[in-house]
LUMFIVEX-249805 format. One record per atom (N, C-alpha, C): residue number from 1; residue in one letter; atom name; z, y, x. Coordinates in nm, 4 decimals. Atoms other than C-alpha are relative to their C-alpha. Layout:
BEGIN
{pt NUM A CA {Z Y X}}
...
end
This chain:
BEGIN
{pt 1 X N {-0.1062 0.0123 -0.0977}}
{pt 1 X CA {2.2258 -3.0426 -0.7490}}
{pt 1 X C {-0.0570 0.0011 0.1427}}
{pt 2 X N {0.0474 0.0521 -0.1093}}
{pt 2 X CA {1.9786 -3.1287 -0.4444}}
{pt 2 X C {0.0002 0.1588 0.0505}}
{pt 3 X N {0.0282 -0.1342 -0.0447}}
{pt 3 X CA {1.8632 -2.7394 -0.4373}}
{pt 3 X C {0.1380 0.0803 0.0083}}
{pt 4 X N {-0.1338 -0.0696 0.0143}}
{pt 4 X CA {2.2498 -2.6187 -0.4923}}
{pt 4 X C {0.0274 -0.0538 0.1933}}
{pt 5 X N {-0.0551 0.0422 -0.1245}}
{pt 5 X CA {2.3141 -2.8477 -0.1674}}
{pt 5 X C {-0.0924 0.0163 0.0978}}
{pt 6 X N {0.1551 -0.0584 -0.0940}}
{pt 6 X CA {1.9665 -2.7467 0.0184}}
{pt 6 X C {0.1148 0.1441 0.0686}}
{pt 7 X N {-0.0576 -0.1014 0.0152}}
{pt 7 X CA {2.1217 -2.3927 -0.0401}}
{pt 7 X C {0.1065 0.0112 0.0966}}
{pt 8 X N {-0.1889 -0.0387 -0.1018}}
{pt 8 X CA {2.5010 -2.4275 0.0994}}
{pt 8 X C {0.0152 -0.0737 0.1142}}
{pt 9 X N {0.0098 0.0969 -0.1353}}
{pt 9 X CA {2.3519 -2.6600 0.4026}}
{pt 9 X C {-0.0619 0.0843 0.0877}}
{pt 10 X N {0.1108 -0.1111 -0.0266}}
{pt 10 X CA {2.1016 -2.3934 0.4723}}
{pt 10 X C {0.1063 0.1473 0.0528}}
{pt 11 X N {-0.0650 -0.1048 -0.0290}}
{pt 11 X CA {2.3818 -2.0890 0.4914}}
{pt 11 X C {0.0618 0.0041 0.0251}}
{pt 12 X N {-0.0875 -0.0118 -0.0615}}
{pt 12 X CA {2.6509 -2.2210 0.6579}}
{pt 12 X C {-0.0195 -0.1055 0.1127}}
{pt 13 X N {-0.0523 0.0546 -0.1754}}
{pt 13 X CA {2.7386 -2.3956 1.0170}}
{pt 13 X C {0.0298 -0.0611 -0.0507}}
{pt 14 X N {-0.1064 0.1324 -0.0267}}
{pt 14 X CA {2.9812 -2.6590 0.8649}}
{pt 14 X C {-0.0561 0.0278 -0.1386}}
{pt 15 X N {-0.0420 -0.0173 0.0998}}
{pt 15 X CA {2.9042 -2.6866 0.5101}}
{pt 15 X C {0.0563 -0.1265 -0.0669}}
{pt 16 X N {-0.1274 0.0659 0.0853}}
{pt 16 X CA {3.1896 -2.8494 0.2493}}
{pt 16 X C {-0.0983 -0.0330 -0.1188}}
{pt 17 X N {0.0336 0.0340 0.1177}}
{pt 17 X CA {3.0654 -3.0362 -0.0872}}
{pt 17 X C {0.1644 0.0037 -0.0487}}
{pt 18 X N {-0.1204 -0.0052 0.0741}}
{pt 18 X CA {3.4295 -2.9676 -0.2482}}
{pt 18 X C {-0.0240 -0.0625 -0.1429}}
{pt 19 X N {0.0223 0.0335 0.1133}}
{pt 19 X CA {3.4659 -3.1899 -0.5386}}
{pt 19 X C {0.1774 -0.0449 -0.0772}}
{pt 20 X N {-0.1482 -0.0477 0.0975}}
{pt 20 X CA {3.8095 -3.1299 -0.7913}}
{pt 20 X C {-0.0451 -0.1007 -0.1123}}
{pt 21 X N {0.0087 0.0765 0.0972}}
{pt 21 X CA {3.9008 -3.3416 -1.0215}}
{pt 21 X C {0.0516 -0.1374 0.0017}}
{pt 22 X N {-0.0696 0.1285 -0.0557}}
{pt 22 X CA {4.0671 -3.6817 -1.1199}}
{pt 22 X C {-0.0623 -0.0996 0.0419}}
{pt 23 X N {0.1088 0.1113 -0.0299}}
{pt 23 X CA {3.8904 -3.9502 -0.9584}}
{pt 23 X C {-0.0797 -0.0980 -0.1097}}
{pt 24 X N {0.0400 0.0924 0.1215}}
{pt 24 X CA {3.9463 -4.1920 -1.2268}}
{pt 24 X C {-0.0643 0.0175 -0.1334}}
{pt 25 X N {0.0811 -0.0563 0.1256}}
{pt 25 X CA {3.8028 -3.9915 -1.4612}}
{pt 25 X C {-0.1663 -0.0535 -0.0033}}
{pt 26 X N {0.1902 -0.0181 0.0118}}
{pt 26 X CA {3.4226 -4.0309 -1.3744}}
{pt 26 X C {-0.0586 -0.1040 -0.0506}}
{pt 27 X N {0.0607 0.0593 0.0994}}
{pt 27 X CA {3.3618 -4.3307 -1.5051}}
{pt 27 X C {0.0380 0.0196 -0.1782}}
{pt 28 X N {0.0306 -0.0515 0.1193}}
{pt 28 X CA {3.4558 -4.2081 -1.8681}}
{pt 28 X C {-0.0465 0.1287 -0.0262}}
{pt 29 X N {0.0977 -0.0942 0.0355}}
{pt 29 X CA {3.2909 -3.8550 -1.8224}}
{pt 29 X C {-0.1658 -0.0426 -0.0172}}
{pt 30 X N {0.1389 -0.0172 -0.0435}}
{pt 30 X CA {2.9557 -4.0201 -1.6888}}
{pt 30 X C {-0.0313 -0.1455 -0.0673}}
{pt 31 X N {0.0461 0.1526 0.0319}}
{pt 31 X CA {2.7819 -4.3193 -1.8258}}
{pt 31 X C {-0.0637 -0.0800 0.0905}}
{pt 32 X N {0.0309 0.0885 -0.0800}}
{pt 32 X CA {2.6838 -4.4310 -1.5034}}
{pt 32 X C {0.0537 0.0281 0.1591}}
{pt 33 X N {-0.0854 -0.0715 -0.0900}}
{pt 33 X CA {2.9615 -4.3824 -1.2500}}
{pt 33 X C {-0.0796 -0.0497 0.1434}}
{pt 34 X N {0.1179 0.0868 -0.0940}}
{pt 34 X CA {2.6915 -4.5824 -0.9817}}
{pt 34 X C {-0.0670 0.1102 0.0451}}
{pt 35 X N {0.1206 -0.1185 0.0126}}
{pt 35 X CA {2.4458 -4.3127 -1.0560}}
{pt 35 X C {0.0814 0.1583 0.0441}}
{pt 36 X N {-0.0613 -0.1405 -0.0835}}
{pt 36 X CA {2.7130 -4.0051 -0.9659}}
{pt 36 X C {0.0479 -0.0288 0.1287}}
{pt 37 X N {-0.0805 0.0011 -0.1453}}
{pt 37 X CA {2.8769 -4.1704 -0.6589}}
{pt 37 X C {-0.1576 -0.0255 0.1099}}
{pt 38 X N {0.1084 -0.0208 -0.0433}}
{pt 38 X CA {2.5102 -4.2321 -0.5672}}
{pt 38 X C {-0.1094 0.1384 0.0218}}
{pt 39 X N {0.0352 -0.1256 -0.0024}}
{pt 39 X CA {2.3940 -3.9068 -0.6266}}
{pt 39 X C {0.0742 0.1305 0.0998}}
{pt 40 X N {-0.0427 -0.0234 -0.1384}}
{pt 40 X CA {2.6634 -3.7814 -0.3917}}
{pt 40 X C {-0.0102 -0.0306 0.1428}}
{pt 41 X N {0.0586 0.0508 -0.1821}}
{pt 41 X CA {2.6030 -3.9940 -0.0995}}
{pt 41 X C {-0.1483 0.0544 0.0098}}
{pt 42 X N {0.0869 -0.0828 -0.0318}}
{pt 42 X CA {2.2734 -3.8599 -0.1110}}
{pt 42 X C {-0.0480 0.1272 0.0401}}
{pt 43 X N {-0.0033 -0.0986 -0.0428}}
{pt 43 X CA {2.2953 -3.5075 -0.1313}}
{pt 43 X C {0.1077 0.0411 0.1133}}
{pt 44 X N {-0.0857 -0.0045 -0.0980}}
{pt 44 X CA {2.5796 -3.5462 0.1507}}
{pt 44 X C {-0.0958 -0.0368 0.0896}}
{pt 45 X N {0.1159 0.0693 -0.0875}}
{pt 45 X CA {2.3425 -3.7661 0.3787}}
{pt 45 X C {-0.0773 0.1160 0.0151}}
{pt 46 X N {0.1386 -0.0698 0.0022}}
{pt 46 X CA {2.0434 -3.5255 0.3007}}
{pt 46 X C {0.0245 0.1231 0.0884}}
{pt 47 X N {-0.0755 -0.1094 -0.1037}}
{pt 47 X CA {2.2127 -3.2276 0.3988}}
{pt 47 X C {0.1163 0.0232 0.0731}}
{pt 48 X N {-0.0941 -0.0268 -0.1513}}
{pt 48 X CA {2.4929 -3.2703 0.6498}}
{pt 48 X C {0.0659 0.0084 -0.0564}}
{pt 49 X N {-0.1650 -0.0278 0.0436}}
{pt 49 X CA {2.7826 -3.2161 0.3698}}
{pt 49 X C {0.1090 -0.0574 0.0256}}
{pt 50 X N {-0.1322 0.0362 0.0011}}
{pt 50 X CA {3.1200 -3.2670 0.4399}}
{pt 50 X C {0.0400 -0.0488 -0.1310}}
{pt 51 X N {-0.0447 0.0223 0.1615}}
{pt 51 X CA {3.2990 -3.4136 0.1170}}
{pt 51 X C {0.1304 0.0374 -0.0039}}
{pt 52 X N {-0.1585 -0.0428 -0.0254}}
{pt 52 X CA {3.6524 -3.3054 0.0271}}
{pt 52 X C {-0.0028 -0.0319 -0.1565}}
{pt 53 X N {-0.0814 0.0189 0.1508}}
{pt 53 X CA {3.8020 -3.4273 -0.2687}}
{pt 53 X C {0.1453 0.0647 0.0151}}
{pt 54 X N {-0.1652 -0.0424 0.0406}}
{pt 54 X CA {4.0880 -3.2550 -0.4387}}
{pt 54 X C {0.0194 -0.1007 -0.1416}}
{pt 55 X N {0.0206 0.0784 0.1467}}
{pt 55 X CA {4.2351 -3.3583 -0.7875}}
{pt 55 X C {0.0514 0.1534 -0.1000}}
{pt 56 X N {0.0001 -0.1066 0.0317}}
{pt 56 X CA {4.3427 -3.0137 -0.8652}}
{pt 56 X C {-0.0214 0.1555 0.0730}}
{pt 57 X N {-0.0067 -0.1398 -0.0598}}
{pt 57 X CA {4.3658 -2.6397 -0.8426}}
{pt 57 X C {0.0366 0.0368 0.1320}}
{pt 58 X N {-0.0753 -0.0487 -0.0889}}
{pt 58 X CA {4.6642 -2.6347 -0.6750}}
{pt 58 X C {-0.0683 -0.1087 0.1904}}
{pt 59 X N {0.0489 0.1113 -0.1310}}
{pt 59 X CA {4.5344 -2.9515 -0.3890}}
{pt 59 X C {-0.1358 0.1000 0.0677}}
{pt 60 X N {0.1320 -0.0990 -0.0284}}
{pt 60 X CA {4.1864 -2.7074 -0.3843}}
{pt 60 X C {0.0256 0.1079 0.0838}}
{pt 61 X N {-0.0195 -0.1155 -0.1085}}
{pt 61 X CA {4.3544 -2.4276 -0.2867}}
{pt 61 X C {0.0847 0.0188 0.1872}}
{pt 62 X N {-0.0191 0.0284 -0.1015}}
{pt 62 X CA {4.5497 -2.6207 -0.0261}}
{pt 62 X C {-0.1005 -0.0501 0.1101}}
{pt 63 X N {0.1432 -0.0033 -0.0976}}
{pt 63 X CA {4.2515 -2.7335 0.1368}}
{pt 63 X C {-0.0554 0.0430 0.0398}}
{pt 64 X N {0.0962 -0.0494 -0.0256}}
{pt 64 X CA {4.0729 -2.4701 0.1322}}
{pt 64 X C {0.0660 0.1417 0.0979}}
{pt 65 X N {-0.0820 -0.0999 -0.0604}}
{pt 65 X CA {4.3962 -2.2660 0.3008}}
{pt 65 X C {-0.0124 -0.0607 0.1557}}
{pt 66 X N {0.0130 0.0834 -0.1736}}
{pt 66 X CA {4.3904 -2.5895 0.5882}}
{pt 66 X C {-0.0935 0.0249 0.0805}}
{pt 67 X N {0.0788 -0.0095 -0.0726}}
{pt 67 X CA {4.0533 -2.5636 0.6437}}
{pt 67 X C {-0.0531 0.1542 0.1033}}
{pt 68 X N {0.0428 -0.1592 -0.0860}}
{pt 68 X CA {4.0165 -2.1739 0.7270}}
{pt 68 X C {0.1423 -0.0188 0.0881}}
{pt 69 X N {-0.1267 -0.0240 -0.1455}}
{pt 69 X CA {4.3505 -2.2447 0.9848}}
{pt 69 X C {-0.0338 -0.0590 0.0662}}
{pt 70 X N {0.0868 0.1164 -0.0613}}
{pt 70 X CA {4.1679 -2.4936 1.1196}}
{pt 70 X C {-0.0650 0.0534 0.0622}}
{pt 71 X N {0.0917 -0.0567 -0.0067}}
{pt 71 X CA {3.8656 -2.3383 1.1442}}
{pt 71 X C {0.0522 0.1607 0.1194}}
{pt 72 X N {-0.0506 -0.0922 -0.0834}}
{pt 72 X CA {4.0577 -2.0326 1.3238}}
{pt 72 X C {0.0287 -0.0473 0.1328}}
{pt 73 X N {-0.0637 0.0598 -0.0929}}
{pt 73 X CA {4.2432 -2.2380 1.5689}}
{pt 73 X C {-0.1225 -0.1058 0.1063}}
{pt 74 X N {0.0602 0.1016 -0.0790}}
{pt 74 X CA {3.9650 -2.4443 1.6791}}
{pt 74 X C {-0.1538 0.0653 0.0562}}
{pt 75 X N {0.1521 -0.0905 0.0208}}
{pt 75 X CA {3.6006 -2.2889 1.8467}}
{pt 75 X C {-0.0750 -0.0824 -0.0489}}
{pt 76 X N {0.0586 0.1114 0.0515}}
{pt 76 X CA {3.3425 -2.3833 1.6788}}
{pt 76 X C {-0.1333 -0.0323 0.0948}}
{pt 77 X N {0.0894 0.0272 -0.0522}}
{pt 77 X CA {3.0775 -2.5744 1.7522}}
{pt 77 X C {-0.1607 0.0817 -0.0007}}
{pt 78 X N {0.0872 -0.0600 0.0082}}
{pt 78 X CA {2.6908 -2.4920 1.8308}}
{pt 78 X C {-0.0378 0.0088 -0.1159}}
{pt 79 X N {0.0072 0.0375 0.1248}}
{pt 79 X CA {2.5442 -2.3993 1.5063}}
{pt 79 X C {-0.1319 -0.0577 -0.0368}}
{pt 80 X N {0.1169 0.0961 0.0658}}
{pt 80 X CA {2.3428 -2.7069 1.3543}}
{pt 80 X C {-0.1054 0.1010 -0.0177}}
{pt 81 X N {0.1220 -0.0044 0.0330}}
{pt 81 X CA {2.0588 -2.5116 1.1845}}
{pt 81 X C {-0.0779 0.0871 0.1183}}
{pt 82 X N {0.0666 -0.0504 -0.1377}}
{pt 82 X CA {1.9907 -2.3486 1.5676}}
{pt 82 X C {-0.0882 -0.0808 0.0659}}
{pt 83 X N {0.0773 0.1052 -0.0638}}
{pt 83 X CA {1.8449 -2.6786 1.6623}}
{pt 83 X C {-0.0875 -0.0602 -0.1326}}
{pt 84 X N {0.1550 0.0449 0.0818}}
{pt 84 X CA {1.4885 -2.8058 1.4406}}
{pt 84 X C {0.1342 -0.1265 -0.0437}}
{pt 85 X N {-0.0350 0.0855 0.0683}}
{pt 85 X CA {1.6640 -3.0488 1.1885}}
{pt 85 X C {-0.0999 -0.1244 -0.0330}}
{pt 86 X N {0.0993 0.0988 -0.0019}}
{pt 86 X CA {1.4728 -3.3376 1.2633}}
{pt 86 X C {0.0170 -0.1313 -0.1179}}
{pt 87 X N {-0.0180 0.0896 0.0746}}
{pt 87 X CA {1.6630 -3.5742 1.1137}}
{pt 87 X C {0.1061 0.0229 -0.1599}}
{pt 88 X N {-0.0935 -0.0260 0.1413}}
{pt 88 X CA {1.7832 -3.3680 0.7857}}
{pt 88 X C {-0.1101 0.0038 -0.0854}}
{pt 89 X N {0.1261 0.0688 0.1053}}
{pt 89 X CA {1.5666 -3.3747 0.4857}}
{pt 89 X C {-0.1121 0.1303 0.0347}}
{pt 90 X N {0.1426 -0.0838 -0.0383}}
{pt 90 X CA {1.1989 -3.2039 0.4324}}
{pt 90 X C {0.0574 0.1239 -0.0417}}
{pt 91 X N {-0.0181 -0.1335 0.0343}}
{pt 91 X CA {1.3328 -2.9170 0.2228}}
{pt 91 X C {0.1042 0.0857 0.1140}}
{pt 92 X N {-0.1204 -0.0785 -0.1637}}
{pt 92 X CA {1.5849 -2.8348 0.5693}}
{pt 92 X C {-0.1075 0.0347 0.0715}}
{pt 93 X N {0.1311 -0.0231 -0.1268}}
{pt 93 X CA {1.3081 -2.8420 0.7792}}
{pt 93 X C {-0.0935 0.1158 -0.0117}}
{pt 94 X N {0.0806 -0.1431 0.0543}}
{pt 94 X CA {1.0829 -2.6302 0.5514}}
{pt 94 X C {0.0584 0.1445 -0.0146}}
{pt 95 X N {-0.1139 -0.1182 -0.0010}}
{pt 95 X CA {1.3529 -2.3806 0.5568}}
{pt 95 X C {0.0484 0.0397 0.1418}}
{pt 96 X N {0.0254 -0.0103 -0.1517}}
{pt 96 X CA {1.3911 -2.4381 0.9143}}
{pt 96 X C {-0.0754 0.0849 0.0828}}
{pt 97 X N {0.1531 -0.0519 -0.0478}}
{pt 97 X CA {1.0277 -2.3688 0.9888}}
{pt 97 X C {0.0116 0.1650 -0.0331}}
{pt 98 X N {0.0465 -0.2010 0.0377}}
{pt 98 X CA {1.0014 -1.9974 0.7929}}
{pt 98 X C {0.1196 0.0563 0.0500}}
{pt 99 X N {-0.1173 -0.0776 -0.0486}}
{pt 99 X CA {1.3340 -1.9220 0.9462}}
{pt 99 X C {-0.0232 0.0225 0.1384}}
{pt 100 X N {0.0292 0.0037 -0.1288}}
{pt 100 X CA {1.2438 -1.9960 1.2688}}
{pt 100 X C {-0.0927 0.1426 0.0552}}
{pt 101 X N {0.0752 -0.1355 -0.0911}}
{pt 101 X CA {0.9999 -1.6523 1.3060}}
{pt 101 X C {0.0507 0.0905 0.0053}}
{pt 102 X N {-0.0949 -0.1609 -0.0869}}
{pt 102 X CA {1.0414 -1.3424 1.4402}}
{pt 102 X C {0.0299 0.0765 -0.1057}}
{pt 103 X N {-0.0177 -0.1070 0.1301}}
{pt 103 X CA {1.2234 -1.1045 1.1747}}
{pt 103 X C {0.0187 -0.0494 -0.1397}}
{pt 104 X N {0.0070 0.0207 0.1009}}
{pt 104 X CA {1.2736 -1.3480 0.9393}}
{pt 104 X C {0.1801 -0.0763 0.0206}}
{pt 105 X N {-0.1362 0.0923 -0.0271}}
{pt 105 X CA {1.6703 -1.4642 0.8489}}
{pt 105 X C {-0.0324 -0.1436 -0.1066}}
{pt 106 X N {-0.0190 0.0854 0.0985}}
{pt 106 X CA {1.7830 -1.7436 0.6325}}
{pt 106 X C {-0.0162 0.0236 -0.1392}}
{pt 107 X N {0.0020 -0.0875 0.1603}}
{pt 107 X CA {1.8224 -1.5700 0.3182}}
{pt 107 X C {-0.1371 0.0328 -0.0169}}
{pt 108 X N {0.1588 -0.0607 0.0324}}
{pt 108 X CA {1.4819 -1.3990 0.3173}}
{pt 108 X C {-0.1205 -0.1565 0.0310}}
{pt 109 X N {0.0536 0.1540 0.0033}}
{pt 109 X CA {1.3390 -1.7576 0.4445}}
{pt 109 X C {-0.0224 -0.0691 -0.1184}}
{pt 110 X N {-0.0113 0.0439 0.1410}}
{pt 110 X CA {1.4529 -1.9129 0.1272}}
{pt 110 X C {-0.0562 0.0871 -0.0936}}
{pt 111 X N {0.0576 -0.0961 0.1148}}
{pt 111 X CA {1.3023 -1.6116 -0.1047}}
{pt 111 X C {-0.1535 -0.0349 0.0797}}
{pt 112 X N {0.0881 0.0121 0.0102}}
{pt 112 X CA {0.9958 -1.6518 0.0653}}
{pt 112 X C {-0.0428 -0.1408 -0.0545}}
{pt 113 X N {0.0073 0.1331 -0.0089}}
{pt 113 X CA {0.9739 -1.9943 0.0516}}
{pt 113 X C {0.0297 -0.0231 -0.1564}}
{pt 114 X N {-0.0402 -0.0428 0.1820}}
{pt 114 X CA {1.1211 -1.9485 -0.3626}}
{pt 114 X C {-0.1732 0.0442 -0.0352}}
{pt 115 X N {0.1577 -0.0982 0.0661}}
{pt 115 X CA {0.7570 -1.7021 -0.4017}}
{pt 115 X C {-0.0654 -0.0714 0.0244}}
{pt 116 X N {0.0994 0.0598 -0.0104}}
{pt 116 X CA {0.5658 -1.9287 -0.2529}}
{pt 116 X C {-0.0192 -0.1330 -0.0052}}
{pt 117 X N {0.0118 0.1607 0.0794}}
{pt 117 X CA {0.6273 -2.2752 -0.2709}}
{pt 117 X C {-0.0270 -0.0555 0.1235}}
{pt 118 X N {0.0265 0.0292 -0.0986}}
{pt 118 X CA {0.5228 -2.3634 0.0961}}
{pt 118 X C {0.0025 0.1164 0.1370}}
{pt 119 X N {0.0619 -0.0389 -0.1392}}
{pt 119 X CA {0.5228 -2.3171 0.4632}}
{pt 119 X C {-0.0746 0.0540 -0.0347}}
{pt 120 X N {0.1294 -0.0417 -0.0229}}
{pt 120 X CA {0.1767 -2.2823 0.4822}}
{pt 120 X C {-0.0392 0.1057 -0.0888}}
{pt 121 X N {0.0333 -0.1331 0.1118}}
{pt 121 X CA {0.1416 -2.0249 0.1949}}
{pt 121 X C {0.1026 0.1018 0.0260}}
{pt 122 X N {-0.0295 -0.0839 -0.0812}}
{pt 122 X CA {0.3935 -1.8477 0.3546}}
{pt 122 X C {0.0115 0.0913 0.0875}}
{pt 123 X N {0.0681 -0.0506 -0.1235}}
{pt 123 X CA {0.2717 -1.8012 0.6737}}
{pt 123 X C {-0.1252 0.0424 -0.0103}}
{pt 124 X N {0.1587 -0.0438 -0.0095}}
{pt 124 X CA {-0.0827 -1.7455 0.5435}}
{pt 124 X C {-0.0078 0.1567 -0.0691}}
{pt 125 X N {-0.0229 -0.1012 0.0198}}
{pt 125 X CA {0.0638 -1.4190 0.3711}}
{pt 125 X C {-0.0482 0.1134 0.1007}}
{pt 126 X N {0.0756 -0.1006 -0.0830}}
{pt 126 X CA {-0.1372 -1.1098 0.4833}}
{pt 126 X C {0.1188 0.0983 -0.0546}}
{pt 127 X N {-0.1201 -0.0921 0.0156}}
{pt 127 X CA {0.1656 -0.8122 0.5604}}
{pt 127 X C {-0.0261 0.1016 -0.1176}}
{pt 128 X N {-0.0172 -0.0810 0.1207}}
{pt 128 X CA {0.0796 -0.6269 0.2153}}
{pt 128 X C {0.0950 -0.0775 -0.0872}}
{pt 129 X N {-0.0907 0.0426 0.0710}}
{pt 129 X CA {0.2022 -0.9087 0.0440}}
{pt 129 X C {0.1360 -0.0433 0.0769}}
{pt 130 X N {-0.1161 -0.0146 -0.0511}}
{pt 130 X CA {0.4761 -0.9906 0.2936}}
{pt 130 X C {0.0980 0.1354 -0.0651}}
{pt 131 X N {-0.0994 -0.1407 -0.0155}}
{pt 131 X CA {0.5963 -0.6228 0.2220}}
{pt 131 X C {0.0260 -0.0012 -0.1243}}
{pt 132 X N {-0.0247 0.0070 0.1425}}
{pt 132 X CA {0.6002 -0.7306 -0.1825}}
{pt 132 X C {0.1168 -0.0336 -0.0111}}
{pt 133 X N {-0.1327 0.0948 -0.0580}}
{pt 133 X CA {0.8746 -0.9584 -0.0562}}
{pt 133 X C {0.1608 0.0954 -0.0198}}
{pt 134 X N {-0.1372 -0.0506 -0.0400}}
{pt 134 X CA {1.2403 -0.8201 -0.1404}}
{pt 134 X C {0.0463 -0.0518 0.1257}}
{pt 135 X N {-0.0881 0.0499 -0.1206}}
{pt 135 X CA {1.4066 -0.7598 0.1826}}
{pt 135 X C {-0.1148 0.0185 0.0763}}
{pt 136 X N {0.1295 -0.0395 -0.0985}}
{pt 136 X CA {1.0581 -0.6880 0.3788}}
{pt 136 X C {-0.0366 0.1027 -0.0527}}
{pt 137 X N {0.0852 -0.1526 0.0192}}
{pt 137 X CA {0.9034 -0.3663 0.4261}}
{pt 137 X C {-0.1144 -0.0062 0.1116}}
{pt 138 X N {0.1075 0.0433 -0.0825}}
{pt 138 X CA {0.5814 -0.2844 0.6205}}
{pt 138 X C {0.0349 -0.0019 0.1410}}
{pt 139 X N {-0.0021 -0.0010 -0.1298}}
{pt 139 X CA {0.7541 -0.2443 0.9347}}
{pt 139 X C {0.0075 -0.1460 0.0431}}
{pt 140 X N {-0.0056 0.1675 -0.0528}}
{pt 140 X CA {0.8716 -0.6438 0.9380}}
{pt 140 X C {-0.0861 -0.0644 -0.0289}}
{pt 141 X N {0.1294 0.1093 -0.0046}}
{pt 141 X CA {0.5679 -0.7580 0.7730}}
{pt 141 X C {-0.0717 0.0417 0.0641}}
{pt 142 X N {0.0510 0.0071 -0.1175}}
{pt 142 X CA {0.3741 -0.6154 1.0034}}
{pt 142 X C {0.0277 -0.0789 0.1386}}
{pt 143 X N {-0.0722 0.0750 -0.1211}}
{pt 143 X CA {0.5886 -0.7597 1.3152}}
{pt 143 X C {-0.0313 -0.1500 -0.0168}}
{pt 144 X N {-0.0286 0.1180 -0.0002}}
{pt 144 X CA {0.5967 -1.1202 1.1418}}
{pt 144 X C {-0.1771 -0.0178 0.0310}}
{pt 145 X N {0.0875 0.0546 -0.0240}}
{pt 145 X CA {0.2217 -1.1107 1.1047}}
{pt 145 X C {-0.0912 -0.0217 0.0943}}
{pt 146 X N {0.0488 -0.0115 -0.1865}}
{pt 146 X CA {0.1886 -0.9805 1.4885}}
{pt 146 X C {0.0178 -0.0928 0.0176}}
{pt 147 X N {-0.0524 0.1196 -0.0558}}
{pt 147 X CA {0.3909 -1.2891 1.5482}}
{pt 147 X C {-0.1080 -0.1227 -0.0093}}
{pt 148 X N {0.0899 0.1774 0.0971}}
{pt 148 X CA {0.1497 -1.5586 1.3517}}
{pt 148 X C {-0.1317 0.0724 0.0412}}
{pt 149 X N {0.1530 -0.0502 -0.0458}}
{pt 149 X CA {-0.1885 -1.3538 1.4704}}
{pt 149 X C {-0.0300 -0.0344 0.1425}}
{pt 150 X N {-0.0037 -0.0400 -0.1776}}
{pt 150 X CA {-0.0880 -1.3061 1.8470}}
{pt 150 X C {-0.0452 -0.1472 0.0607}}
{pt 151 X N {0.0386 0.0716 -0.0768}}
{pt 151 X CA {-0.2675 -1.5217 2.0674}}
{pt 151 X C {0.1001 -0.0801 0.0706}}
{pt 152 X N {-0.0969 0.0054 -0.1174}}
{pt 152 X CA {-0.0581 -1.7751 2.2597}}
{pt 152 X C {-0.0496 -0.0196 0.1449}}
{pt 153 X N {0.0568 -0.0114 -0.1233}}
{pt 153 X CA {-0.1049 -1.7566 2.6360}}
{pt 153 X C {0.1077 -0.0464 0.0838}}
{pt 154 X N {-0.1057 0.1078 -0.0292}}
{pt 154 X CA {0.1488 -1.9469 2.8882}}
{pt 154 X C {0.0650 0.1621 0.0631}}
{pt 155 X N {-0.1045 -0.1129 -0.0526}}
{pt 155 X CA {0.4136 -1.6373 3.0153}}
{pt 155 X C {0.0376 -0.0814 0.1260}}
{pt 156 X N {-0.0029 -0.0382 -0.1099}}
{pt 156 X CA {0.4530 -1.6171 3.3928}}
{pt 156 X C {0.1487 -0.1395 0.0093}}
{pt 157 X N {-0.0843 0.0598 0.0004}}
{pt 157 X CA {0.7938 -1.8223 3.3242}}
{pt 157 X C {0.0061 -0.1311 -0.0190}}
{pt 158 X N {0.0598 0.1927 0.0491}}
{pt 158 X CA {0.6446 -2.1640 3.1286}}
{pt 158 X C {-0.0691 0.0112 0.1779}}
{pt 159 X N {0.0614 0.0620 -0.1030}}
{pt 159 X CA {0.4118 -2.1623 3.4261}}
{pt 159 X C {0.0249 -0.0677 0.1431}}
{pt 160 X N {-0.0913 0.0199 -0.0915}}
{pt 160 X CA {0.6726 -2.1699 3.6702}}
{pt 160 X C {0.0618 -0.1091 -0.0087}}
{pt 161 X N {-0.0389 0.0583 0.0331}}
{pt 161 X CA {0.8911 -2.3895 3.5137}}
{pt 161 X C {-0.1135 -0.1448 -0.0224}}
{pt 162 X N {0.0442 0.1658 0.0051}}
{pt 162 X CA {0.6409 -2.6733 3.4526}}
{pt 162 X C {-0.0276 -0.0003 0.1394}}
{pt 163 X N {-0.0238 0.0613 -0.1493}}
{pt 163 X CA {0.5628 -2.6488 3.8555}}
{pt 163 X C {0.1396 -0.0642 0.0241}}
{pt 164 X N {-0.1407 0.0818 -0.0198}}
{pt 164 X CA {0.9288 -2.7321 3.8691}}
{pt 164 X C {-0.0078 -0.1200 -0.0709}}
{pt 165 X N {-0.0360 0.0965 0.0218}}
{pt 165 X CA {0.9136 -3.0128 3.6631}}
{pt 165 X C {-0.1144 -0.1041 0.0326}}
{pt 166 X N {0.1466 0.0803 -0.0552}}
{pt 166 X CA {0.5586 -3.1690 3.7442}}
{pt 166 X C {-0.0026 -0.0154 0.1389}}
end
């Protein structure tokens, strides 16, 4: 469930945990109704979910009619995963991080990050195997590994800007 909610925190701006169904039910589906309402507050907490309870179809599909009129009518806000998720969990962050370079989206973030198992084995990818990568070819693994090779040096603009603030 943690990686389902990694996932739908990771690919949307606002994301919904929608959960259907009769309330009173869960303590006779689950043998430890503690252990599921706990297991929700967590993966909510962890990743930023919204919760929405329905109890049926028909309540599901009303909700899910409110929220896109809603959602129309109102602008939205900046979008969360634009700003370093400091305070969302490690697997946000690590998803954060490989998203964060040049040429790389969300989606392909997460597949690398799937092949390899880390940041750092990520980024230590030399652009042959980048280009193994569904969704990379040698033109972007080349580019990403310009990005992670290239020297940094302060641009004419940082240098400016810290006289302004120093």
């Amino acid at each position: 469930m943690l990686y389902q909610a990694v996932r739908i925190s990771a690919s949307c701006a606002k994301p919904y945990l929608l959960i259907e169904g009769d309330s009173t039910e869960v303590e006779r589906l689950t043998k430890n109704s503690k252990s599921f309402y706990g297991t929700i507050a967590n993966v909510t907490l962890a990743c930023g979910l919204r919760i929405l309870y329905t109890a049926n179809v028909k309540e599901t599909a009303m909700a899910i009619a409110e929220l896109v009129s809603q959602a129309r009518t109102r602008a939205l806000s900046t979008v969360p995963s634009a700003v370093p998720p400091k305070a969302k969990s490690m697997l946000q962050q690590q998803l954060h991080l490989v998203y964060s370079m040049h040429a790389v989206g969300r989606e392909l973030a997460e597949r690398l990050l799937m092949k390899c198992g880390t940041p750092r084995r990520v980024m230590s990818l030399m652009a042959g195997e980048l280009a193994l990568t569904r969704g990379i070819g040698w033109k972007r693994a080349e580019r990403i590994r310009e990005m992670l090779d290239m020297k940094f040096t302060r641009s004419p603009e940082t240098k400016k800007q810290m006289r302004l603030e120093g």
